[in-house]
SETORTOR-984146 format. One record per atom (N, C-alpha, C): residue in one letter; atom name; x, y, z; residue number from 1. Coordinates in steps of 0.2 Angstrom, whole numbers, padded with zeros to 4 digits. Example, Ala and Ser with C-alpha at 12.3 -4.5 7.8 and 13.67 -1.06 7.14 Angstrom:
  r   a     xx     yy     zz    k
  a   N   0066  -0028   0039    1
  a  CA   0062  -0022   0039    1
  a   C   0066  -0016   0039    1
  s   N   0064  -0011   0035    2
  s  CA   0068  -0005   0036    2
  s   C   0064   0000   0039    2
END
This chain:
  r   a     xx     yy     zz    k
  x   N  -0038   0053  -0060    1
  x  CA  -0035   0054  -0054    1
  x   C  -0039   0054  -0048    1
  x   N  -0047   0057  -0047    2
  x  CA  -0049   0057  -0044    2
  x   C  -0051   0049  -0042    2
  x   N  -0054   0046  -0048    3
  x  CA  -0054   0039  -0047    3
  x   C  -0050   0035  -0043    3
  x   N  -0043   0035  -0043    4
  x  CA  -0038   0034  -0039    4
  x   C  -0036   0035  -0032    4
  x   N  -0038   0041  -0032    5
  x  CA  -0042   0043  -0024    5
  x   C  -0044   0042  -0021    5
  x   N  -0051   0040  -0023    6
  x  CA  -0058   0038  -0022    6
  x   C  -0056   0029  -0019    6
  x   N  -0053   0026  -0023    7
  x  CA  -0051   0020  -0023    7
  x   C  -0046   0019  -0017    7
  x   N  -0042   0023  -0015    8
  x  CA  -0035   0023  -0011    8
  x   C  -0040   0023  -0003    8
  x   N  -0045   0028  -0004    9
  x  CA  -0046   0032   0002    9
  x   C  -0052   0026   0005    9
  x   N  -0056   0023  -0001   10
  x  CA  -0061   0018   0001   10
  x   C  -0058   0012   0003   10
  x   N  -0050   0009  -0002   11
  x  CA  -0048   0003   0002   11
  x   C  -0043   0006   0008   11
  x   N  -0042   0011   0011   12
  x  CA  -0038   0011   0018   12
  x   C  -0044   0013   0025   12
  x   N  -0050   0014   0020   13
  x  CA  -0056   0014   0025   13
  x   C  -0059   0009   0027   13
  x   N  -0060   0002   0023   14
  x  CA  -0060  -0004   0024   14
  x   C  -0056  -0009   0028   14
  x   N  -0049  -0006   0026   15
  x  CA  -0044  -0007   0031   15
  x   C  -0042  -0006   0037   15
  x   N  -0046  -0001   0038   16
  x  CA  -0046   0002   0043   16
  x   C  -0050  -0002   0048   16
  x   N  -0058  -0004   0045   17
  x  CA  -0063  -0008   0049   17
  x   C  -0063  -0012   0049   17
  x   N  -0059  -0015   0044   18
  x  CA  -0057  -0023   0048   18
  x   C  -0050  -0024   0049   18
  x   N  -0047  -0021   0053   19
  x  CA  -0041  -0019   0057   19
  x   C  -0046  -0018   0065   19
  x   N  -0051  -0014   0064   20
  x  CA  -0054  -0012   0071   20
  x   C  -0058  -0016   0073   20
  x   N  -0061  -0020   0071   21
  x  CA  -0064  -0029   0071   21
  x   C  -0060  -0034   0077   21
  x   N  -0064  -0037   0083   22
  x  CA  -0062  -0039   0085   22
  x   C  -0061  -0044   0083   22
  x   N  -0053  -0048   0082   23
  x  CA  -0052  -0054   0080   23
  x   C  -0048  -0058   0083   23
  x   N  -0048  -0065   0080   24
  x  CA  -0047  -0070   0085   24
  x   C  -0038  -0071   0087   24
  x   N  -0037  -0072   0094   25
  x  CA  -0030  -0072   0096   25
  x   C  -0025  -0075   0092   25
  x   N  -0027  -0078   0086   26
  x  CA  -0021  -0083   0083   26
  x   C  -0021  -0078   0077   26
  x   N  -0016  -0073   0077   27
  x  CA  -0016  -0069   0071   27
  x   C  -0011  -0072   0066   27
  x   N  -0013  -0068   0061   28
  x  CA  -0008  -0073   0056   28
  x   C   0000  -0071   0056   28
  x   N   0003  -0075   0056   29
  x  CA   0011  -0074   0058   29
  x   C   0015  -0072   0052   29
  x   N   0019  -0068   0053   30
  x  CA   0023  -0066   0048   30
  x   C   0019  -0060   0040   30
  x   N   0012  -0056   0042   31
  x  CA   0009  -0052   0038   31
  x   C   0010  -0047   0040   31
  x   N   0015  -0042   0035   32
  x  CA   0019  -0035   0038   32
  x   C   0017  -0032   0032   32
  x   N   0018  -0024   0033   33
  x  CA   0019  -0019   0027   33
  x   C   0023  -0015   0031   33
  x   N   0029  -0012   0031   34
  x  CA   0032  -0008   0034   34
  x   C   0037  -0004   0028   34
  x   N   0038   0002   0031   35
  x  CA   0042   0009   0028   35
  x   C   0046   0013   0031   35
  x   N   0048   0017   0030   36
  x  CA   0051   0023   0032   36
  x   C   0047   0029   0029   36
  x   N   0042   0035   0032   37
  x  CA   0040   0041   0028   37
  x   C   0044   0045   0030   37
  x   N   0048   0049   0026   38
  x  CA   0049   0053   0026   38
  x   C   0055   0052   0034   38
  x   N   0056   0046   0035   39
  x  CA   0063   0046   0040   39
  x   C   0059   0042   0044   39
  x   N   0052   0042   0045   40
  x  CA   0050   0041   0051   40
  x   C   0048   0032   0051   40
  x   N   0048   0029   0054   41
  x  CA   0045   0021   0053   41
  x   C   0039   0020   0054   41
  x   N   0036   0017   0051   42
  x  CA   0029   0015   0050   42
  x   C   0030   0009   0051   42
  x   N   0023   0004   0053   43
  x  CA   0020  -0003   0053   43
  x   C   0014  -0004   0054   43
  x   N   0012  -0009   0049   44
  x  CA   0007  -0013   0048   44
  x   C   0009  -0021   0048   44
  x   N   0005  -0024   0055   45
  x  CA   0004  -0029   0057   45
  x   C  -0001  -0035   0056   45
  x   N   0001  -0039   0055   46
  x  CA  -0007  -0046   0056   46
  x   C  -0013  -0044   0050   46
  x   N  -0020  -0043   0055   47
  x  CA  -0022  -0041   0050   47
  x   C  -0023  -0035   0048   47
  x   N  -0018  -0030   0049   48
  x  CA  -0021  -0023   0045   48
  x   C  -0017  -0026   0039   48
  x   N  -0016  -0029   0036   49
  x  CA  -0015  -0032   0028   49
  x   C  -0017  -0034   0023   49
  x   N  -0022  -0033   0019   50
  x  CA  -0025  -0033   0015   50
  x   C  -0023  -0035   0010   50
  x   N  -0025  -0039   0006   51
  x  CA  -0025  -0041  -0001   51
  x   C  -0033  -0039  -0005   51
  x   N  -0034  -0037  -0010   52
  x  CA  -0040  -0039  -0014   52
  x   C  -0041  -0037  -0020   52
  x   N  -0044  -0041  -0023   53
  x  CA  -0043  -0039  -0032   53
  x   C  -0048  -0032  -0032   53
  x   N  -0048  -0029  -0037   54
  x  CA  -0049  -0021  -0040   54
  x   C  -0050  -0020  -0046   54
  x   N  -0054  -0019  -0050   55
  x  CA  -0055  -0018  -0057   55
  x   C  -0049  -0020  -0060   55
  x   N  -0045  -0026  -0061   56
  x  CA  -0037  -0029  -0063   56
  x   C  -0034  -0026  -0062   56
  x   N  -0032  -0027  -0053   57
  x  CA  -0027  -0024  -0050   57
  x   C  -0028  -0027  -0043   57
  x   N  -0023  -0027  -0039   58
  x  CA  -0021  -0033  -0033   58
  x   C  -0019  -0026  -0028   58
  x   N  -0023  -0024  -0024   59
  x  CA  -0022  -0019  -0019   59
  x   C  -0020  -0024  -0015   59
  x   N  -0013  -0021  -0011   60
  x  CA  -0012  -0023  -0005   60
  x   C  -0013  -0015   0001   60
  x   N  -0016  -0015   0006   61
  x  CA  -0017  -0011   0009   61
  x   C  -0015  -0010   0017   61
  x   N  -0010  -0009   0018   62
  x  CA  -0007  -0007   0027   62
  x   C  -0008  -0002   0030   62
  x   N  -0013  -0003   0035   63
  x  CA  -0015   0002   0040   63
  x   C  -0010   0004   0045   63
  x   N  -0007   0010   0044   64
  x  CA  -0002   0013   0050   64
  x   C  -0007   0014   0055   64
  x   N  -0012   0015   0056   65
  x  CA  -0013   0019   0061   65
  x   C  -0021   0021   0061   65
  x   N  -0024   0025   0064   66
  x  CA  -0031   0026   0063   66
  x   C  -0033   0029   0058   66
  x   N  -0028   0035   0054   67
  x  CA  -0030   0040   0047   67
  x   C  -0024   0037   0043   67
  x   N  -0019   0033   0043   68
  x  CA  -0013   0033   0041   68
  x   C  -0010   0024   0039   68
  x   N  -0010   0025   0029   69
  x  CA  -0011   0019   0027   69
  x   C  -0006   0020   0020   69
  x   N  -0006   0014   0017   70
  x  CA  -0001   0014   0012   70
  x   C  -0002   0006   0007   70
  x   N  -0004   0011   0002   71
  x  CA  -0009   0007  -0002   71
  x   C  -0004   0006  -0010   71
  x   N  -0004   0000  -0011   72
  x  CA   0001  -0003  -0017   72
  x   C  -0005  -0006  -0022   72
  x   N  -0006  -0004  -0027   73
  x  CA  -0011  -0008  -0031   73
  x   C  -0003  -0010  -0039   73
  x   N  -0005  -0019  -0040   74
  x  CA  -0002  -0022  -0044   74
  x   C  -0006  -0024  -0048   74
  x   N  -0003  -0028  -0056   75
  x  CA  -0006  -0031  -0058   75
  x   C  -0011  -0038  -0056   75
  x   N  -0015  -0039  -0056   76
  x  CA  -0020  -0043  -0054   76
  x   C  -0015  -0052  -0057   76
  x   N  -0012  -0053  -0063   77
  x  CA  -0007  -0057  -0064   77
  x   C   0001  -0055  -0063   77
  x   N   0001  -0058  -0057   78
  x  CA   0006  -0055  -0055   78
  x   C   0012  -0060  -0057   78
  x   N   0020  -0055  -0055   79
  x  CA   0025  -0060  -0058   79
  x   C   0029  -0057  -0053   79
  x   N   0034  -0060  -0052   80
  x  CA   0041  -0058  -0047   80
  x   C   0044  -0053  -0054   80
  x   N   0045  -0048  -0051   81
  x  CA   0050  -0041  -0056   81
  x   C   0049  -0036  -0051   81
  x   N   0050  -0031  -0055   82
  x  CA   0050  -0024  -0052   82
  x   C   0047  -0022  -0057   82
  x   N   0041  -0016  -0054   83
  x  CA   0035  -0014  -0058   83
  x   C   0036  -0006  -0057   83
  x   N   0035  -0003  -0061   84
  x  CA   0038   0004  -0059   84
  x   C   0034   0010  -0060   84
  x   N   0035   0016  -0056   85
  x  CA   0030   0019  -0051   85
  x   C   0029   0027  -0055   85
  x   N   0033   0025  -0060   86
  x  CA   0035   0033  -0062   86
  x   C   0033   0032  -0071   86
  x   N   0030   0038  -0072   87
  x  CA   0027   0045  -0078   87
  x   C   0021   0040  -0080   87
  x   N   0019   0040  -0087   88
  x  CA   0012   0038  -0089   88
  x   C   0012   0031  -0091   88
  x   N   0014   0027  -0091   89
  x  CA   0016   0020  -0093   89
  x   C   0018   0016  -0087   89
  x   N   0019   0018  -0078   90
  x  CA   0019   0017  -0074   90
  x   C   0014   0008  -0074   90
  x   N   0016   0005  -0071   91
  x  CA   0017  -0003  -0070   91
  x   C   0010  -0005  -0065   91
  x   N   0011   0000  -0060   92
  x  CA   0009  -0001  -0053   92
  x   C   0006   0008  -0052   92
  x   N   0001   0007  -0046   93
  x  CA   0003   0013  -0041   93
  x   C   0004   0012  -0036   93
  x   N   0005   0017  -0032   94
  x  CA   0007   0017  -0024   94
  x   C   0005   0023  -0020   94
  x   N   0002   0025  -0015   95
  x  CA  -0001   0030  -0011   95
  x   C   0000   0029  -0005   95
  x   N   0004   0036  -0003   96
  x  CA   0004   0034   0006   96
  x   C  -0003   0041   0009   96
  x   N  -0007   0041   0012   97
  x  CA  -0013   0045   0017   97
  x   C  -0013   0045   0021   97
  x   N  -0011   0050   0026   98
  x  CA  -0011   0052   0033   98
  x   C  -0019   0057   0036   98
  x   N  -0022   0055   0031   99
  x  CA  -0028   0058   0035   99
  x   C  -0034   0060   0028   99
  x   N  -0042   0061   0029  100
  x  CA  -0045   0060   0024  100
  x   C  -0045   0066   0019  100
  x   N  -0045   0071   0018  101
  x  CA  -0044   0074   0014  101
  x   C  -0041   0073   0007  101
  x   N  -0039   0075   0004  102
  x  CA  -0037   0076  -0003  102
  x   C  -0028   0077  -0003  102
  x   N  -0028   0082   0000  103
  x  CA  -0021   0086   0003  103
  x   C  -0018   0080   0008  103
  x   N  -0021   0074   0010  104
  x  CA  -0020   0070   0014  104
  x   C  -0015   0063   0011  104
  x   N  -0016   0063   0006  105
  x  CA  -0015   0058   0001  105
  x   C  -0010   0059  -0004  105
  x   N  -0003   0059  -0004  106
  x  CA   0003   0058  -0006  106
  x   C   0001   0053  -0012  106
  x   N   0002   0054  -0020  107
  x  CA   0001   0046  -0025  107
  x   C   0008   0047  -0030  107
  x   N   0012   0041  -0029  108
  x  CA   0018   0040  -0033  108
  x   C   0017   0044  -0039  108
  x   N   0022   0046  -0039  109
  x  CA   0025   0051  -0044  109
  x   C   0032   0048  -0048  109
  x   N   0037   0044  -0042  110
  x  CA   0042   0041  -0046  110
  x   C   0043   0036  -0040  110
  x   N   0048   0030  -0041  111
  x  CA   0049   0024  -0038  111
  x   C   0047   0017  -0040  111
  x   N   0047   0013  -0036  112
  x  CA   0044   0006  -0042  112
  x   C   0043   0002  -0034  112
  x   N   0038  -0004  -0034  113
  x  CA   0037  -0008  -0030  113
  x   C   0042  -0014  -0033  113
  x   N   0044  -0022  -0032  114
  x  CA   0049  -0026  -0032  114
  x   C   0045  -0033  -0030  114
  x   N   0041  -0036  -0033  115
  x  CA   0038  -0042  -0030  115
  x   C   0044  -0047  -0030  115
  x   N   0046  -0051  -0024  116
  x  CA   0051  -0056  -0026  116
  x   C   0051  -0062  -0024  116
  x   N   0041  -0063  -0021  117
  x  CA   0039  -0070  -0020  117
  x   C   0034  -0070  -0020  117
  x   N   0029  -0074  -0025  118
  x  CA   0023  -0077  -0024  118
  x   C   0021  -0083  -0023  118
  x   N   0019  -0085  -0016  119
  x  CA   0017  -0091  -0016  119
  x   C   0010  -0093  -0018  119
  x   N   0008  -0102  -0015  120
  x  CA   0001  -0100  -0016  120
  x   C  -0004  -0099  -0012  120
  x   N  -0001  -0094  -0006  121
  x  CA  -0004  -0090   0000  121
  x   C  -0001  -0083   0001  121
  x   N   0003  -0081  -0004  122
  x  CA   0007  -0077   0001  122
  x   C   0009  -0071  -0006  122
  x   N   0014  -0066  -0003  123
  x  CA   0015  -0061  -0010  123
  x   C   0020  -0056  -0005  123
  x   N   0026  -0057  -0007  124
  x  CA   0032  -0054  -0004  124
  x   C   0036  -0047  -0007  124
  x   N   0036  -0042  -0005  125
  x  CA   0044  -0037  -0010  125
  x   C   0043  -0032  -0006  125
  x   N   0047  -0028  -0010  126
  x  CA   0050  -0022  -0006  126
  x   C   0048  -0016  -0010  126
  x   N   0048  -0009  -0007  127
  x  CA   0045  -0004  -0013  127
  x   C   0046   0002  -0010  127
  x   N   0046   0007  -0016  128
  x  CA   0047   0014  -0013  128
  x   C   0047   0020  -0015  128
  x   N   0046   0025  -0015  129
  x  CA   0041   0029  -0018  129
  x   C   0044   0037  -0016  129
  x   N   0042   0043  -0022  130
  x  CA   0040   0049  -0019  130
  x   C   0034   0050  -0021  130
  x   N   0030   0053  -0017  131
  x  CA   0022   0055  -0017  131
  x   C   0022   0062  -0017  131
  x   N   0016   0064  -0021  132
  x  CA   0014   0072  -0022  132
  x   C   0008   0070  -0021  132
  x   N   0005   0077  -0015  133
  x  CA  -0002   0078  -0015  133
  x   C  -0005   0082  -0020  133
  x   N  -0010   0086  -0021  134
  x  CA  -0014   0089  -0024  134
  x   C  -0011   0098  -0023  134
  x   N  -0006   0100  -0017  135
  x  CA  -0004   0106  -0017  135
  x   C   0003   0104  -0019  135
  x   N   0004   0099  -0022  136
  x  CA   0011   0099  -0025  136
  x   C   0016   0097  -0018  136
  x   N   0017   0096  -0014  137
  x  CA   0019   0094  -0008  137
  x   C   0018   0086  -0008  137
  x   N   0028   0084  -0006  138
  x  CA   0029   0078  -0006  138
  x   C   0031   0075   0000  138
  x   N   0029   0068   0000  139
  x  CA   0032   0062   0004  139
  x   C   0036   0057   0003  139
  x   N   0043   0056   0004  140
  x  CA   0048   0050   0004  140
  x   C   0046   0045   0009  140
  x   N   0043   0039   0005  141
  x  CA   0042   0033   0004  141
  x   C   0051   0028   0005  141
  x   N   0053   0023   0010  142
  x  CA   0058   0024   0007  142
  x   C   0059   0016   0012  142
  x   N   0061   0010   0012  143
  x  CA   0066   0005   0017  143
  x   C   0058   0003   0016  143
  x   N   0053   0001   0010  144
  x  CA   0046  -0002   0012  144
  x   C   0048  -0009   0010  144
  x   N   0044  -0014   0014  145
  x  CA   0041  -0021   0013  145
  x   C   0038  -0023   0017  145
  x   N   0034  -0030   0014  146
  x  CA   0029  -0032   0012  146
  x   C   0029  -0041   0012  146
  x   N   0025  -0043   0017  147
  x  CA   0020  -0050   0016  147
  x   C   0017  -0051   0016  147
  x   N   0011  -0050   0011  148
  x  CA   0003  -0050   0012  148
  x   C   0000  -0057   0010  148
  x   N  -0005  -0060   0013  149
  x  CA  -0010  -0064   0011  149
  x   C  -0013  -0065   0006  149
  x   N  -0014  -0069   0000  150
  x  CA  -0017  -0068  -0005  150
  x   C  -0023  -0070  -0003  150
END
């Protein structure tokens, strides 16, 4: 579990600094990750979206914000299904983090991500989740998707 952490909080750090990068005015059109936490709307736009392989697994990673991101890791051979978020046998993970700490990082507990397009540039669905942090205290994940660049 720590491992998971370590990995959540390093790929929404990276995300972060090449979100904060200056870059060039033609951003990529149509690269979202967007939710609702807990009621409230979140989005990630252009390039705060991330794709990148991970010990075989396909992190997609959306930057809300300066501390606050939402991070989906799939199988690295991916297929259009829905891959599911919930008990020991879980498909996928999924982590929403609003800040660095430990107590900061909400990781699926139950829900399932929904890939329902792979192109040969692109990786479309929708997905949603409840997260428990490390005090047992939870976040509703909920209205998520997703366009990200392979």
């Amino acid at each position: 579990m720590a491992r998971i952490k370590s990995l959540v909080i390093l790929l929404a750090l990276c995300a972060s600094v090449m979100s904060s990068c200056e870059k060039d005015d033609q951003a990529i059109s149509g690269v979202f990750l967007s939710a609702k936490v807990d009621g409230s709307t979140k989005e990630a736009k252009d390039a705060k979206v991330s794709v990148a392989p991970f010990e075989g697994m396909l992190a997609i990673v959306g930057v809300l914000g300066t501390t606050e991101s939402i991070t989906l890791l799939l199988p690295i051979n991916l297929s259009v299904k829905e891959y599911s978020l919930t008990g020991i046998d879980a498909e996928a993970i999924a982590d929403y983090a609003n800040g660095p700490s430990d107590l900061n990082l909400y990781s699926a507990v139950s829900g399932s991500i929904k890939v329902t397009a792979i192109s040969g540039t692109n990786i479309e669905g929708t997905f949603s989740f409840v997260g428990k942090n490390d005090a047992n205290a939870s976040k509703t994940v909920t209205e998520g998707k997703f366009n990200a660049k392979r």
